[in-house]
C-alpha positions as CSV (number, residue, x, y, z in Angstrom):
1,X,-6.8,296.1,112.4
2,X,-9.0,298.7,111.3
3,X,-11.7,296.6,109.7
4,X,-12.4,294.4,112.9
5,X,-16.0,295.4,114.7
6,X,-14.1,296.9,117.6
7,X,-18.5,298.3,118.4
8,X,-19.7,295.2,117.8
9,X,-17.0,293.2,120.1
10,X,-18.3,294.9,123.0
11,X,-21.9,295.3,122.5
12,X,-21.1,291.1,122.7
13,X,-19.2,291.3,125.7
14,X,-21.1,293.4,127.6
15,X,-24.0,291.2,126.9
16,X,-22.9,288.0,127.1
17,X,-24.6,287.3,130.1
18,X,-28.4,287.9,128.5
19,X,-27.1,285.8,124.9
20,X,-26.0,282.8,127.1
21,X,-29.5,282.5,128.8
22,X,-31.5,283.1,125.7
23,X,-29.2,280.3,124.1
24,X,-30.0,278.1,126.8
25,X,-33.9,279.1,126.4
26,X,-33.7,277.7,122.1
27,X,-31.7,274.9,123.4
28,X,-34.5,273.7,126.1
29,X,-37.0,274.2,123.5
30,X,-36.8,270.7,121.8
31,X,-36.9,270.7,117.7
32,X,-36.5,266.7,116.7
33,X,-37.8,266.9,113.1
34,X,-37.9,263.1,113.1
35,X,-40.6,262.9,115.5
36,X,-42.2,266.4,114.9
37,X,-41.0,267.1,118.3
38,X,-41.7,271.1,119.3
39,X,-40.4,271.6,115.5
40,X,-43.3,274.5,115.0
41,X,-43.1,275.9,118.8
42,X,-39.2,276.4,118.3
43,X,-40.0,278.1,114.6
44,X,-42.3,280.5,116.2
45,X,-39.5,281.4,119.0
46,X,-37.4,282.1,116.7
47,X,-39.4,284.2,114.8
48,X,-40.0,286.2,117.6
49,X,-36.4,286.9,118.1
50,X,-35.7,288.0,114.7
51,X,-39.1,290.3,114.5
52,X,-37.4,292.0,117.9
53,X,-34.1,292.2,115.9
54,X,-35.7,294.2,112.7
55,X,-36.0,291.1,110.1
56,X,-38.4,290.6,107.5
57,X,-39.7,287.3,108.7
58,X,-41.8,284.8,105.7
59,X,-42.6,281.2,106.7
60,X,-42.5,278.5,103.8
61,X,-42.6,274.7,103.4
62,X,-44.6,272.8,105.5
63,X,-46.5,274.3,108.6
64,X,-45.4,271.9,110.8
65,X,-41.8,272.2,109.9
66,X,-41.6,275.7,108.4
67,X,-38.5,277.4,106.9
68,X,-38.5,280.7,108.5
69,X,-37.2,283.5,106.0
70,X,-35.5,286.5,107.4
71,X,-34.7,289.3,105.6
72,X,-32.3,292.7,106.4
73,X,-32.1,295.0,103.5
74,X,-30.2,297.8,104.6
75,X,-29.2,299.7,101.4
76,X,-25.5,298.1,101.3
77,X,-23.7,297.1,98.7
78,X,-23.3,293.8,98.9
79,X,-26.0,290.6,100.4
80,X,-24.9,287.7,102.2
81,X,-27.4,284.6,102.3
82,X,-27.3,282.8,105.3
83,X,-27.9,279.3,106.0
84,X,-29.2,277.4,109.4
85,X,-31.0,274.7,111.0
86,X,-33.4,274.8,113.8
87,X,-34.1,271.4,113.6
88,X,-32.3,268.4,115.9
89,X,-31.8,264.5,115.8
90,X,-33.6,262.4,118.3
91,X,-32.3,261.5,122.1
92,X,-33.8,257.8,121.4
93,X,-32.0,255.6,124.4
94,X,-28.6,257.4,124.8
95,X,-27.4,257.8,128.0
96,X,-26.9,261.7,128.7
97,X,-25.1,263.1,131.8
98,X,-27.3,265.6,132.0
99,X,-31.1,266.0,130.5
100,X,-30.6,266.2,126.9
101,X,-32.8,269.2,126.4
102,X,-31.7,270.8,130.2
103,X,-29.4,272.7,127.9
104,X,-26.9,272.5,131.9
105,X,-23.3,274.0,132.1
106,X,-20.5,272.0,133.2
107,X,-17.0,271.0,133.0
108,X,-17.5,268.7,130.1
109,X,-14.3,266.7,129.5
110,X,-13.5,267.3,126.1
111,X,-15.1,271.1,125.7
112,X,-14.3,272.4,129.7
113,X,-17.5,274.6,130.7
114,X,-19.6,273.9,128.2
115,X,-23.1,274.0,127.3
116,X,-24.5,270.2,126.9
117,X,-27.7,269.8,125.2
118,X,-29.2,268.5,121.9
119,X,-28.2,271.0,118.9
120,X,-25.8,272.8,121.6
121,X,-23.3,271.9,118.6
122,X,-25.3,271.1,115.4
123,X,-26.6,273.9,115.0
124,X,-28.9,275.8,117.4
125,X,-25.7,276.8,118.9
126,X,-23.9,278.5,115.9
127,X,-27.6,279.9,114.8
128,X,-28.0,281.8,118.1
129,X,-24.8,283.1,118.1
130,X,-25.4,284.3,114.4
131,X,-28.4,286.1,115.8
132,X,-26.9,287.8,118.6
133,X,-23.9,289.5,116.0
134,X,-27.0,290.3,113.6
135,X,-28.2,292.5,116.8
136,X,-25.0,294.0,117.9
137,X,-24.4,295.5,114.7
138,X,-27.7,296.7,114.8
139,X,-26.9,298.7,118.3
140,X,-23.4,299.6,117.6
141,X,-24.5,301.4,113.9
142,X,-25.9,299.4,111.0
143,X,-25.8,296.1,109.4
144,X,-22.8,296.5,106.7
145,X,-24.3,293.9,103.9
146,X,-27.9,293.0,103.2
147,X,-28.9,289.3,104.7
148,X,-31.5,287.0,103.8
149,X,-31.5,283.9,106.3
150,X,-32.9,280.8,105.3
151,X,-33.4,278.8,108.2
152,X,-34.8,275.6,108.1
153,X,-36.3,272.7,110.6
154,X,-35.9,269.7,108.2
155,X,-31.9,269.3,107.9
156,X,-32.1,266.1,109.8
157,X,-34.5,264.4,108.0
158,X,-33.2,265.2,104.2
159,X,-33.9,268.9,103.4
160,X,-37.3,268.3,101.9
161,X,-38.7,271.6,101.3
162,X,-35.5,273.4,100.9
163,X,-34.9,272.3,97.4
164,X,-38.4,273.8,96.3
165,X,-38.2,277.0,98.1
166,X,-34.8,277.6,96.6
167,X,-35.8,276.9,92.9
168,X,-39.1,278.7,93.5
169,X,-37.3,282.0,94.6
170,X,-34.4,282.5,93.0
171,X,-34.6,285.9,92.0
172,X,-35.9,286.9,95.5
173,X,-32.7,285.0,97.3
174,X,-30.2,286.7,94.6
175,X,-26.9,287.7,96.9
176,X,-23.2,288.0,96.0
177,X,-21.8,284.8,98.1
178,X,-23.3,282.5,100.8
179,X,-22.4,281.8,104.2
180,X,-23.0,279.2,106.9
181,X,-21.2,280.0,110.7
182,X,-20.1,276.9,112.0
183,X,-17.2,275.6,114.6
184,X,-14.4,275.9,113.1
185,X,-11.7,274.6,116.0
186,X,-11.1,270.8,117.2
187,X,-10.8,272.1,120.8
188,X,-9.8,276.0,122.5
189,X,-6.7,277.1,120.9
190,X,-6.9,275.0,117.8
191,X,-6.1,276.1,114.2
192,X,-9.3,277.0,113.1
193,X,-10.5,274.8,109.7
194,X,-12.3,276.9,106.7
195,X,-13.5,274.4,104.6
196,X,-14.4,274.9,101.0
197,X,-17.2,271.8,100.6
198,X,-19.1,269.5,101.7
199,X,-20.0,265.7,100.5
200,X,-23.3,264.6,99.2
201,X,-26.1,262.2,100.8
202,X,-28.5,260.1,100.1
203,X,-31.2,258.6,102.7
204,X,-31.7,255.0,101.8
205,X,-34.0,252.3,102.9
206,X,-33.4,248.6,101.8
207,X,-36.1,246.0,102.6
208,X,-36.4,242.5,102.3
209,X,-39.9,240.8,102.6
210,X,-40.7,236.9,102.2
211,X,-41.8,236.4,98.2
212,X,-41.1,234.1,95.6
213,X,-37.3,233.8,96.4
214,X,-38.6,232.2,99.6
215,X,-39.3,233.3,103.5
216,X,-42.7,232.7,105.1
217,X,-45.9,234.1,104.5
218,X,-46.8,234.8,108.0
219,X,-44.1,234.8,111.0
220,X,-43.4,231.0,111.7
221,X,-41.5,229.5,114.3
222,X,-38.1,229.3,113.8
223,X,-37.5,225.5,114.5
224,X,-38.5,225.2,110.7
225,X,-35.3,227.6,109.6
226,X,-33.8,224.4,108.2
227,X,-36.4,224.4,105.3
228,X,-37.8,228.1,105.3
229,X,-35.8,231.1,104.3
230,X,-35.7,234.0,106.9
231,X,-35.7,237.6,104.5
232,X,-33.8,238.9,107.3
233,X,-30.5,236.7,106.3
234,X,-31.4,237.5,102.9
235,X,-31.2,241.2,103.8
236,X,-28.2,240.6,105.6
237,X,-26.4,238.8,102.5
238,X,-27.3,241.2,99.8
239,X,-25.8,244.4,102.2
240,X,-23.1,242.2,102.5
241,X,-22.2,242.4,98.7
242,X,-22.2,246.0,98.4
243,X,-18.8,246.3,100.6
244,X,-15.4,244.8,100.9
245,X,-14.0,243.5,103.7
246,X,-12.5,247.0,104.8
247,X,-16.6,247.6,105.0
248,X,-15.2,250.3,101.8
249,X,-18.1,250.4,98.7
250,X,-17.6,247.8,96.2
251,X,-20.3,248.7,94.2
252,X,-19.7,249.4,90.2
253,X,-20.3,252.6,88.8
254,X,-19.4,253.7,92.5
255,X,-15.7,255.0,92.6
256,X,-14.2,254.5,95.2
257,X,-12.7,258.1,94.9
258,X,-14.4,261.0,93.9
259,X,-12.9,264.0,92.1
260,X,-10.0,265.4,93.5
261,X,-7.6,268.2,91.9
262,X,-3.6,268.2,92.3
263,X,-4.9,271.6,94.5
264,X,-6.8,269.2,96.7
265,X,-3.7,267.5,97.2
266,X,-2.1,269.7,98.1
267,X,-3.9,270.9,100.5
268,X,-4.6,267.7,102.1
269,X,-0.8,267.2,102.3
270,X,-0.6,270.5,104.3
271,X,-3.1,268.9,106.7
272,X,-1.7,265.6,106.9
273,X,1.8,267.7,108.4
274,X,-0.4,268.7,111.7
275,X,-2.4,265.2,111.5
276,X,-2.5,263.3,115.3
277,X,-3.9,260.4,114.4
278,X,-4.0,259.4,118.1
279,X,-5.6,262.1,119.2
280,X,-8.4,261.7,116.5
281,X,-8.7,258.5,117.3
282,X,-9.1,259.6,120.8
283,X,-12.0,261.8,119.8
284,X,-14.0,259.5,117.9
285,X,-14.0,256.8,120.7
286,X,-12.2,254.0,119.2
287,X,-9.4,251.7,118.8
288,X,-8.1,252.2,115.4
289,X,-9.5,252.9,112.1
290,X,-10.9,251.2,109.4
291,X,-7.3,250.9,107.4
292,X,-4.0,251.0,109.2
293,X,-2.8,254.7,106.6
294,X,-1.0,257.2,106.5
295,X,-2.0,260.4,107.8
296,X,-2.4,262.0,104.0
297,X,-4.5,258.7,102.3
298,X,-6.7,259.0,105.8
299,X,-7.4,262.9,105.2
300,X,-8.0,261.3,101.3
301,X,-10.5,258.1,102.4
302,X,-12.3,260.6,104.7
303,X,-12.6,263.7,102.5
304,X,-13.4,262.3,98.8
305,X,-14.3,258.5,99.5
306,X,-18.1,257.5,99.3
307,X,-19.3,255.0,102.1
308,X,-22.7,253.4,103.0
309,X,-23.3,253.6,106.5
310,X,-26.1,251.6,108.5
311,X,-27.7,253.1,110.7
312,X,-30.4,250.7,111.7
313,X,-31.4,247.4,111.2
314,X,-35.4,246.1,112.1
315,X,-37.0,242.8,111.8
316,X,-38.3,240.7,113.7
317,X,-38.6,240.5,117.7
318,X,-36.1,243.1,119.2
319,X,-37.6,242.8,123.1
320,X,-36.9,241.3,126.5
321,X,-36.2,237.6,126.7
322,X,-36.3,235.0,123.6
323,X,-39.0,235.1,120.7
324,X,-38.0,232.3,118.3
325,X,-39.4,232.9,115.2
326,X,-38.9,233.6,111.3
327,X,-39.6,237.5,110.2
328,X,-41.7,237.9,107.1
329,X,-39.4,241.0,106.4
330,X,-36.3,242.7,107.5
331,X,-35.2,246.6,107.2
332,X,-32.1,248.6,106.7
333,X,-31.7,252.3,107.5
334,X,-28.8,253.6,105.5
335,X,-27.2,256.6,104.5
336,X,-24.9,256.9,101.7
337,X,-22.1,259.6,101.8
338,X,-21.7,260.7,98.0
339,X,-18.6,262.2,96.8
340,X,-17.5,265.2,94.3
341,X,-18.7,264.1,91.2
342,X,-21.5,261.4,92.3
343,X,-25.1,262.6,91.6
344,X,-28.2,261.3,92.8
345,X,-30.2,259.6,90.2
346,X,-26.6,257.7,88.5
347,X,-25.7,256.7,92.1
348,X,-28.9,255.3,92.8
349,X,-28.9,253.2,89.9
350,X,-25.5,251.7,90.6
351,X,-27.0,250.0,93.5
352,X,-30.3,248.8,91.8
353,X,-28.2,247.2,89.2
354,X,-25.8,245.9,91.5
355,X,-28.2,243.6,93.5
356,X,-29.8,242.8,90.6
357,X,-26.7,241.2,89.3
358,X,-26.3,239.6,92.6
359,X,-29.1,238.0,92.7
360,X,-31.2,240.1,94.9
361,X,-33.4,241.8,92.4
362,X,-36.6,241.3,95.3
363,X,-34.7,243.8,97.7
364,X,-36.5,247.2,98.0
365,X,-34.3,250.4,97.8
366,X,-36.4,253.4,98.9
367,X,-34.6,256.5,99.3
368,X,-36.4,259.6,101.3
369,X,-33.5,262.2,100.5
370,X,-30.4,263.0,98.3
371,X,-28.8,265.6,97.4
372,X,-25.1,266.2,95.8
373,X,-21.8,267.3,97.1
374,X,-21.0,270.9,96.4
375,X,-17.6,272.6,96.4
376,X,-16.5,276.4,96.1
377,X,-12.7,278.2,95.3
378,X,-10.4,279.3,97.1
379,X,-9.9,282.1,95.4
380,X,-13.7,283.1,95.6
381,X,-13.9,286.6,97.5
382,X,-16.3,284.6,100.6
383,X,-13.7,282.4,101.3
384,X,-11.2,285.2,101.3
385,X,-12.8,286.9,103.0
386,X,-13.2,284.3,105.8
387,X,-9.5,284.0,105.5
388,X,-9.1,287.4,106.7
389,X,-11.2,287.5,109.2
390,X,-9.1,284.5,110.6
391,X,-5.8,286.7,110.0
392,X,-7.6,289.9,111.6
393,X,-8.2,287.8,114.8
394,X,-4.8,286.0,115.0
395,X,-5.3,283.0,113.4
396,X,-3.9,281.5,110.4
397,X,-6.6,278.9,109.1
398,X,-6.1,274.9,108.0
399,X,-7.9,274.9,104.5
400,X,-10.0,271.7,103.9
401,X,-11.4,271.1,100.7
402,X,-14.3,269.0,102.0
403,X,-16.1,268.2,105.2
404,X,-16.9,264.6,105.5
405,X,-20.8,265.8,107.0
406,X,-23.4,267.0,104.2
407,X,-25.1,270.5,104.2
408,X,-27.5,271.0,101.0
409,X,-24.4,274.1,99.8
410,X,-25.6,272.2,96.1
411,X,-28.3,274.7,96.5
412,X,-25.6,277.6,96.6
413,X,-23.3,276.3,94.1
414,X,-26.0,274.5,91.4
415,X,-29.1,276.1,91.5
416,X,-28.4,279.7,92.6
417,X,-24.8,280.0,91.1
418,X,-23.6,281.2,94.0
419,X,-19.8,280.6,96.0
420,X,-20.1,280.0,100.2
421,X,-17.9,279.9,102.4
422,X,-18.9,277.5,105.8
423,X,-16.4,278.3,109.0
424,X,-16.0,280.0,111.9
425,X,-14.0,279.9,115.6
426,X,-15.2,278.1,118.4
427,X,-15.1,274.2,119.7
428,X,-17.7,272.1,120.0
429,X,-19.2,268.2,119.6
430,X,-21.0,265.5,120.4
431,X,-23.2,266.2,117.3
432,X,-25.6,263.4,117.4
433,X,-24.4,261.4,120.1
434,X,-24.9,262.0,124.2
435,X,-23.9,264.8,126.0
436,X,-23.7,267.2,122.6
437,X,-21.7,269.9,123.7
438,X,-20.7,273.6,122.7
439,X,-18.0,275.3,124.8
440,X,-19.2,278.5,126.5
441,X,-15.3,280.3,125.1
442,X,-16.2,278.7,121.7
443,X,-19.9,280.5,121.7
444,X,-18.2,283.9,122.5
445,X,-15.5,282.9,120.0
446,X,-17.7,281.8,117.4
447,X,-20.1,285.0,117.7
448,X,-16.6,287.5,117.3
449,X,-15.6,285.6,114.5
450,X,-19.1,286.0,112.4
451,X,-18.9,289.5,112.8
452,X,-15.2,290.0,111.7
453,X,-16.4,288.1,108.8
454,X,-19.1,290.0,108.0
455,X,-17.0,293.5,108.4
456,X,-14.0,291.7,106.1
457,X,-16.6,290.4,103.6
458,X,-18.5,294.1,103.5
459,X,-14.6,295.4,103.0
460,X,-13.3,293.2,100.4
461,X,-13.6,293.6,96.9
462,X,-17.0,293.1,95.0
């Protein structure tokens, strides 16, 4: 078709070879924004990289974990914000094939040659490949929109400056549509998904400590647990209240479904047709799912249903051999997945008063990050224009209306007024877990698709 890069597709081929070892070079460059792990040594690569490409590069937010602005203003009639992430989760004890940050290739068994490295997937990956069709345009004749990048290095640990730096600037980030490019294919082949939101999240932290309710002032031995409370049980008990025995949230002023539209339904139905529930079950590593459902309440409970996940749980001894004794306090790392409709401060609340009733008004919630779901149209001109880009390239697209993983796209949607659109070709996974993984047809897949999308979305209709 006429509007497809044909310039730009081979200004990537040809140098594929040089865009797969500079990929590998961001991937060996650790980023854990946990740990403040090389987070300000990966910013300043980067920013190399888009100085050599011709952006406008600003840092903001915290030095040590700096969003890195780039800016293309090209004098067309149309601007594109971008989003990314630098940043990665931490390698902790996981057991990797290959060095985590060795950024290897190999036959990996669900990806085939494959890149496997932390953020290989989520998302130094899809940012590199972003940057490499942000230079081929350049060399094959112009940019066709304006972009401003935002591209931050605190994704994994809540988004803390990003909220700030949006608010702060929004006449200076004013564009007609938003755009994230992701992996949008389960495996080589696959329809690709375009999906037209993402849920909501909040970081929580629930603590027990020994006080009036009982537990011991200073660690005791735990021979006495017949008489002395241990807050660790007592943490235990009260996380126990806030879900039913499908481990589902059974907290009030909580639905247990957020808002979904008779369109939502319909397009979950449409998904539910190509649904293999072994397969997926296949891919997440386990024996069945929480509920024995159908394929279309499954694509419901994992689109639109909130759930509290715990992620870690402290107290106590936790090394070699035995320790027997009586914790003064007890932790729980959680993360709570909100859905369309929750917001922060209501859903926060509805725990507090929850434990309260229960009887556990001592337990500590802290929260370190939330942020709401946010949706966009179908029939907004980004996602059509995604949608054609998908078309243009032989592909006719699976449309999700909302990825289970959060993105902060509220800042798109509620505080600039602005639709996205967050998809893309190419498989990859792993995100989080050992041996990450990006395939090395996916990368080259994901890169062609970005720049059809960028020539469709220059094309379409303001």
């Amino acid at each position: 078709m006429s509007h497809l890069p044909t310039a730009v597709f081979d200004y990537l081929s040809e140098h594929w070879p040089a865009h797969l070892a500079r990929t590998q070079t961001f991937l060996r460059q650790p980023s854990v924004s946990a740990q403040n792990r090389g987070v300000r040594e990966t910013a300043d690569l980067l920013r190399g990289w888009l100085n050599e490409r011709g952006a406008r590069v600003e840092y903001f937010g915290r030095p040590s974990h700096p969003i890195v602005y780039a800016e293309w203003d090209v004098g067309a009639p149309k601007t594109l914000l971008v989003y990314g992430m630098y940043d990665v989760q931490p390698v902790d004890d996981q057991v990797w094939t290959t060095p985590p940050f060795a950024a290897e290739i190999w036959d990996h068994p669900a990806g085939g040659q494959s890149l496997v490295a932390r953020g290989a997937c989520n998302s130094k990956g899809p940012l590199m490949a972003f940057l490499h069709v942000i230079e081929a345009y350049r060399a094959a004749g112009g940019l066709p929109v304006n972009i401003k990048w935002t591209i931050e290095g605190e994704e994994e640990i809540g988004s803390l400056e990003l909220p700030r730096f949006y608010e702060s600037h929004r006449d200076r980030l004013r564009a007609d549509a938003a755009f994230e490019p992701f992996w949008g294919q389960e495996y080589a082949g696959a329809r690709p998904h375009l999906i037209l939101g993402t849920k909501g999240v909040l970081g929580l932290e629930f603590i027990s400590r020994s006080a009036a309710w009982g537990g011991p002032r200073e660690v005791v031995h735990s021979s006495v647990g017949s008489w002395v409370a241990s807050p660790a049980w007592r943490l235990v008990q009260a996380l126990n209240t806030l879900v039913d025995e499908s481990q589902e949230l059974a907290v009030n002023g909580i639905p247990p479904l957020g808002e979904i539209s008779d369109s939502d339904d319909d397009l979950l139905r449409a998904m539910a047709g190509d649904f293999n529930v072994q397969a997926t079950l296949e891919r997440l590593g386990t024996t069945r799912f929480k509920r024995d459902l159908p394929p279309f309440h499954l694509l419901r409970q994992i689109q639109f249903a909130p759930v509290l996940n715990i992620n870690g749980l402290k107290s106590g001894y936790l090394g070699e051999g035995s320790h027997t004794i009586i914790p003064t306090e007890a932790r729980a790392l959680c993360d709570l997945r909100m859905a369309p409709g929750m917001q922060v401060a209501p859903t926060l609340r509805a725990l507090r008063e929850h434990l309260d009733r229960h009887g556990y008004p001592d337990i500590e919630i802290l929260m370190d990050s939330g942020y709401p779901a946010a949706r966009t149209p179908l029939e907004a001109p980004v996602v059509q224009a995604m949608i054609a880009a998908y078309r243009a390239l032989g592909h006719e697209p699976t449309i999700q209306p909302i990825e289970a993983s959060a993105t902060p796209y509220y800042l798109y949607s509620d505080v600039l007024g602005l639709d996205f659109v967050w998809g893309g070709l190419g498989s990859a996974g792993g995100s989080h877990g050992p041996d990450e993984w990006c395939s090395l047809s996916g990368l080259r897949d994901l890169a062609r698709g970005s720049a059809a999308f960028l020539s469709t979305f220059a094309a379409a209709p303001a």
